[in-house]
N, C-alpha and C positions, 0 to 999 in steps of 0.2 A: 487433401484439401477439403473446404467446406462444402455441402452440395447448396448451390444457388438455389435449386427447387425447394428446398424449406420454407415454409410459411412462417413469417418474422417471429414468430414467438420461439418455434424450435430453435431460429438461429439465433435468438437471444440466449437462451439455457444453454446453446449449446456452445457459444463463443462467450458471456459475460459471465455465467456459474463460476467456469474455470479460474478467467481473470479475476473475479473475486477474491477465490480462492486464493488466485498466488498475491495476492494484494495483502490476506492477509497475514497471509505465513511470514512476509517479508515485514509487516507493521510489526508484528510481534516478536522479531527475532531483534529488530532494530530496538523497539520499547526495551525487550530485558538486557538490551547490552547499553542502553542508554539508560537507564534504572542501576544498572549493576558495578558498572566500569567508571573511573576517574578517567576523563580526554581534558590531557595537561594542553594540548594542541586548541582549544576552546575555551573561551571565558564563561564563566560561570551562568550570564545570560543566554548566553549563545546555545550553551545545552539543553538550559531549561525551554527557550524558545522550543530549538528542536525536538524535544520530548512530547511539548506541549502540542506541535503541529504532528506529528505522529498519534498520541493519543485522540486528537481531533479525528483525523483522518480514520483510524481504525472504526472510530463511532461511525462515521461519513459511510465506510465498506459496509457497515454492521445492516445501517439504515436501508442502504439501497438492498442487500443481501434478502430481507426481510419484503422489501417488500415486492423484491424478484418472484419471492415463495407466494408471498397472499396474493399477489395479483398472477400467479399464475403464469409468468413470463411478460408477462402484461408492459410488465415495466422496464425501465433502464435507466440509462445516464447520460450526460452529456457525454461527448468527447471531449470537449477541451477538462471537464471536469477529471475524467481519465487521466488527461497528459499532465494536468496539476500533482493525482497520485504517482502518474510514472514519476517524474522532475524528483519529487520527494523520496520515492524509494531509491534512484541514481545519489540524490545526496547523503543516505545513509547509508549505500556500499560503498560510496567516497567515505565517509567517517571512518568505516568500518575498515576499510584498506590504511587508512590513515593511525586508526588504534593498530593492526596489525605490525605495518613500517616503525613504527614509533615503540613496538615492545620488541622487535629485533633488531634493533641498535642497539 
């Protein structure tokens, strides 16, 4: 578990670095399979949409990331800003399960 004794900056690098992180492995797995893959299960807005809010987001990870670095832990994010990138990563492991179901039938 976390130690509560950290002084906020540690437990920002030490709990938001991470989540960064997996924020972005998952934008970017979602971007090349939404770049790559035909989803017959989606209309053609619907993907771009999605691509488009991924791409957004990725920059959104990028912005805060950077400036997690120059301020030194300084900085962070909202939480509800968070639960917006959670919401979106849940909808592209749903696409993702949904390209999956849809190429073994």
């Amino acid at each position: 578990m976390f130690n509560s004794n950290l002084p906020e900056p540690d437990l920002l690098k030490t709990v938001l670095e991470p989540l960064l992180d997996d924020f972005q492995y998952w934008f970017s797995r979602s971007r090349n399979l939404l770049e790559s893959e035909s989803l017959p299960f989606l209309t053609p807005e619907e993907h771009a949409d999605l691509l488009d809010r991924v791409i957004q987001t990725q920059q959104e990870v990028s912005t805060v990331q950077t400036l997690l670095k120059i301020t030194d832990g300084q900085a962070g994010v909202d939480t509800s800003v968070l639960v917006t990138w959670h919401h979106l990563v849940s909808e592209c492991w749903q696409v993702s399960m949904k390209l999956r179901s849809y190429k073994s039938s």
